[in-house]
C-alpha positions as CSV (number, residue, x, y, z in Angstrom):
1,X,-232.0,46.2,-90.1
2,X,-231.8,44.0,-87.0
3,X,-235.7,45.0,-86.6
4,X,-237.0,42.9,-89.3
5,X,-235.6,39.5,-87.8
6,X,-236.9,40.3,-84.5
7,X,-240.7,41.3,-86.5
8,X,-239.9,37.5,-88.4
9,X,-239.4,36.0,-85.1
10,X,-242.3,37.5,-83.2
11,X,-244.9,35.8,-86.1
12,X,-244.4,32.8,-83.2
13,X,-246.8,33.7,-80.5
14,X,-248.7,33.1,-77.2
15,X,-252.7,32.4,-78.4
16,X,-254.4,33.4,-74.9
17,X,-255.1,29.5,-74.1
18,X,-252.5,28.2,-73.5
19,X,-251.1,27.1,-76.8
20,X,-248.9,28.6,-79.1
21,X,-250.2,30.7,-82.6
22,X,-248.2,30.7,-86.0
23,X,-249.0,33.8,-87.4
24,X,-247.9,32.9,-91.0
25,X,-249.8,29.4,-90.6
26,X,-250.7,29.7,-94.4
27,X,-249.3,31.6,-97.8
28,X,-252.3,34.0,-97.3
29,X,-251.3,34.9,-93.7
30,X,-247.8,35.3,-95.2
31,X,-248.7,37.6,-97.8
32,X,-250.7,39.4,-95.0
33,X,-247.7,40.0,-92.5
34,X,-245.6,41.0,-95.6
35,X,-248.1,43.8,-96.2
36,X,-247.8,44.8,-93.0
37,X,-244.1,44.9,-92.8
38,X,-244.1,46.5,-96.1
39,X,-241.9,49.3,-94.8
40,X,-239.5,47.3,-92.9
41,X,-238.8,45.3,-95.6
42,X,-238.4,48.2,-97.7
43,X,-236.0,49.7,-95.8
44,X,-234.1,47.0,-96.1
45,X,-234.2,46.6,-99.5
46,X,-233.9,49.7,-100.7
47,X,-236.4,52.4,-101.5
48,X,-236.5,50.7,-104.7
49,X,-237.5,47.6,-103.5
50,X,-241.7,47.6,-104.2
51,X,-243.0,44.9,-102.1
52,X,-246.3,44.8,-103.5
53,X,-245.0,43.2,-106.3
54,X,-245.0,39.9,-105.1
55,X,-248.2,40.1,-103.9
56,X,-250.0,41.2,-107.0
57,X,-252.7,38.7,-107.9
58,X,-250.6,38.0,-110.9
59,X,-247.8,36.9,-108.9
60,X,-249.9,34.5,-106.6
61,X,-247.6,31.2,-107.6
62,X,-244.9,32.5,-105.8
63,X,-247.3,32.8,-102.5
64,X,-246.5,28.8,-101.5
65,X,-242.7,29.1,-102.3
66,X,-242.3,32.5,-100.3
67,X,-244.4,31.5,-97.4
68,X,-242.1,28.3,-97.0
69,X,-238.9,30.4,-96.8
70,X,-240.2,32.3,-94.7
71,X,-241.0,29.5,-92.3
72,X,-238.0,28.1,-92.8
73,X,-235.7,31.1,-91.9
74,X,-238.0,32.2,-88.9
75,X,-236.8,28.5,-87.8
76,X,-233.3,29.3,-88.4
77,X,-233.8,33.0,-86.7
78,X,-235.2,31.7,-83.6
79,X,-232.7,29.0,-83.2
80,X,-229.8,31.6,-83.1
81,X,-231.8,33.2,-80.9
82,X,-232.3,30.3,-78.5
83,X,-228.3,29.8,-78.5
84,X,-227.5,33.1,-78.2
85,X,-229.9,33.8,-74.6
86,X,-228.9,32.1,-71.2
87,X,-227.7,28.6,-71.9
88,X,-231.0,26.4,-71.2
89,X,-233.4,29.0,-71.5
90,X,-235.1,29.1,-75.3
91,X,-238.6,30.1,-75.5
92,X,-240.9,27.2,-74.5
93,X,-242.0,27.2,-78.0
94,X,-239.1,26.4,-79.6
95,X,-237.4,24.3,-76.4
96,X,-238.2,20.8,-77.9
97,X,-237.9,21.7,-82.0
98,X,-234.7,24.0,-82.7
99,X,-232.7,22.8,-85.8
100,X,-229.4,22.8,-85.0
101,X,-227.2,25.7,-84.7
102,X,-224.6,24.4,-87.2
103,X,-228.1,24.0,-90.0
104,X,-229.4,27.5,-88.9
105,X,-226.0,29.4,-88.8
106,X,-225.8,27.7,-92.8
107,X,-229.0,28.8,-93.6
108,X,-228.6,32.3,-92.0
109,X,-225.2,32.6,-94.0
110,X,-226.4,31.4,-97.5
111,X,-229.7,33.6,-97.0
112,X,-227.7,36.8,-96.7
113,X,-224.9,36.3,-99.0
114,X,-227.7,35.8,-101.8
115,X,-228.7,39.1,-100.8
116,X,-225.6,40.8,-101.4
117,X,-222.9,43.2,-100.6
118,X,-222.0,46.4,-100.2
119,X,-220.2,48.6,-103.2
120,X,-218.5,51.7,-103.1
121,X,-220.1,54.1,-106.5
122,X,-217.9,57.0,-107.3
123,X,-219.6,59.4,-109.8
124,X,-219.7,62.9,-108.6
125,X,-218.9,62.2,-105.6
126,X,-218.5,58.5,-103.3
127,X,-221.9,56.8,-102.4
128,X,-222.6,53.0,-101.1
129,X,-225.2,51.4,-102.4
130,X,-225.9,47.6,-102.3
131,X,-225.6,45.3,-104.9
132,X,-227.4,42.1,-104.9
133,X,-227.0,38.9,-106.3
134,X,-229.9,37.9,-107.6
135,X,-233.0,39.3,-108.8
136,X,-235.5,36.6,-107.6
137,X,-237.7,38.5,-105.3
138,X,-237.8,35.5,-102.4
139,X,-234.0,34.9,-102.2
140,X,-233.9,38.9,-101.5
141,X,-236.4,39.2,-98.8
142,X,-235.5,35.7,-97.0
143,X,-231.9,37.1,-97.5
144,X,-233.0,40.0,-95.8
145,X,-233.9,38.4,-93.1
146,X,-230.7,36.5,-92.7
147,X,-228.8,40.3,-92.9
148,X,-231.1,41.2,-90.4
149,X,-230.4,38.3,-88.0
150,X,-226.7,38.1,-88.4
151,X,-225.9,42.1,-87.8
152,X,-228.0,41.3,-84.5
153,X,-226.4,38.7,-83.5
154,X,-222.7,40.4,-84.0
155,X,-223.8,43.1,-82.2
156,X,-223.6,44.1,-79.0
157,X,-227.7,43.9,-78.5
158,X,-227.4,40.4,-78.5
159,X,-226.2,40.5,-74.6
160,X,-229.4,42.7,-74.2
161,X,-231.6,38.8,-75.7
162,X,-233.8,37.1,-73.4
163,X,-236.3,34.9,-73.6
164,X,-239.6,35.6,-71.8
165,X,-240.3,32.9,-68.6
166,X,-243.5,33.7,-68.2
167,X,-245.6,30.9,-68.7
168,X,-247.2,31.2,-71.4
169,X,-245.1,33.4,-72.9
170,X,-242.7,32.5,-76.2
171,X,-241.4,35.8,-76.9
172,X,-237.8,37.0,-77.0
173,X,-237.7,40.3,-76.3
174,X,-234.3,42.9,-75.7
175,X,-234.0,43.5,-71.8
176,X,-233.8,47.1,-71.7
177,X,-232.9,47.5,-67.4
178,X,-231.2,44.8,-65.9
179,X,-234.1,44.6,-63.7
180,X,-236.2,43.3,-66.5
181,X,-237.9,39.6,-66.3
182,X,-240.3,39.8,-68.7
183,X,-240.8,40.9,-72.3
184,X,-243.9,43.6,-71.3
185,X,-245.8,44.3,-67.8
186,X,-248.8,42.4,-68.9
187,X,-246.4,38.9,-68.8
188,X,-245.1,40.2,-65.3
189,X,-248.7,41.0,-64.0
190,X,-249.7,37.3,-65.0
191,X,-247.0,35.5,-63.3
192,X,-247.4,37.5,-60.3
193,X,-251.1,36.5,-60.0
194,X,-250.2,32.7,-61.1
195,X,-247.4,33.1,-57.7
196,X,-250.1,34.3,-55.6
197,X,-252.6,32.0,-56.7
198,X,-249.7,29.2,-56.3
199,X,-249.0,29.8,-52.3
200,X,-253.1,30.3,-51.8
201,X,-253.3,26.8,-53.3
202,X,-250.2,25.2,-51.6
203,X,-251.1,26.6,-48.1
């Protein structure tokens, strides 16, 4: 489950100039990103869980509302995530805009308990299954998320979080060596060339 925050939070991106892309900028892009998790979110959900549904032309009102939460938890996601890496070293791209931990640990918490909880069902024999809480198909998916970030975050991954210091970079990625600097080679091959090009230019 912890996947699907880490998808949420990598929709916050380097654009290859120097700036920094949104990749759910609009509902459309949204809806777009949720197609292409489709699977992930299923799998959180439940097999039941039909994403497509909320993206059927007949359901395009709820584009606006569900592209906001999204937003809004992503904020709250890569907040946590700021606190929970080296103190003083949050993605450039969030460094001067977190929310506050206390607002994104509240809306983490009320996103997931909307979601719901575990139940033990005993018929032929004992199965869990989860029971949610509500049946409004934003509150589950944004609650998803908020499951998502919080059984990362009380996990023991969560010593593994960094934050990429490349440059250009505003990726948080899981350090899997503790030789590991950035979040892929290509970040590592461009701030070796940038150092190179530095002492050229200083000498």
């Amino acid at each position: 489950m912890t996947t699907l925050a880490f998808a949420l939070a990598a929709t916050i991106k380097h654009d290859g100039h120097g700036g920094v892309a949104d990749l759910l900028s609009t509902p459309e892009e949204a809806a777009a990103w949720l197609t292409e998790h489709d699977l992930l979110v299923a799998h959180v959900l439940g097999a039941e869980s039909d994403l497509g549904r909320f993206l059927r032309p007949d359901r395009a009102e709820i584009l606006p509302n569900l592209w906001e939460e999204l937003v809004r938890i992503r904020g709250a996601v890569r907040a946590l995530f700021a606190r929970a890496v080296a103190p003083g070293a949050p993605s450039k791209a969030d460094a001067a805009r977190l929310m506050t931990v206390e607002d994104a640990l509240r809306m983490v918490n009320r996103a997931a308990e909307r979601l719901g909880t575990t139940e033990l069902e005993w018929v032929d024999e004992p199965v869990v299954r989860w029971a949610y809480r509500t049946e409004d198909p934003i509150a589950l998916l944004v609650g998803a998320v908020g499951r998502s970030a919080i059984d990362f975050l009380a996990s023991p991954d969560r010593a593994r979080l960094r934050a990429c210091p490349a440059a250009r970079c505003v990726k948080y990625f899981l350090q899997d060596d503790p030789r590991q600097t950035w979040c892929s080679p290509a970040c590592g091959n461009r701030e070796r060339v940038n150092r190179h090009y530095r002492k050229r230019t200083a000498g």
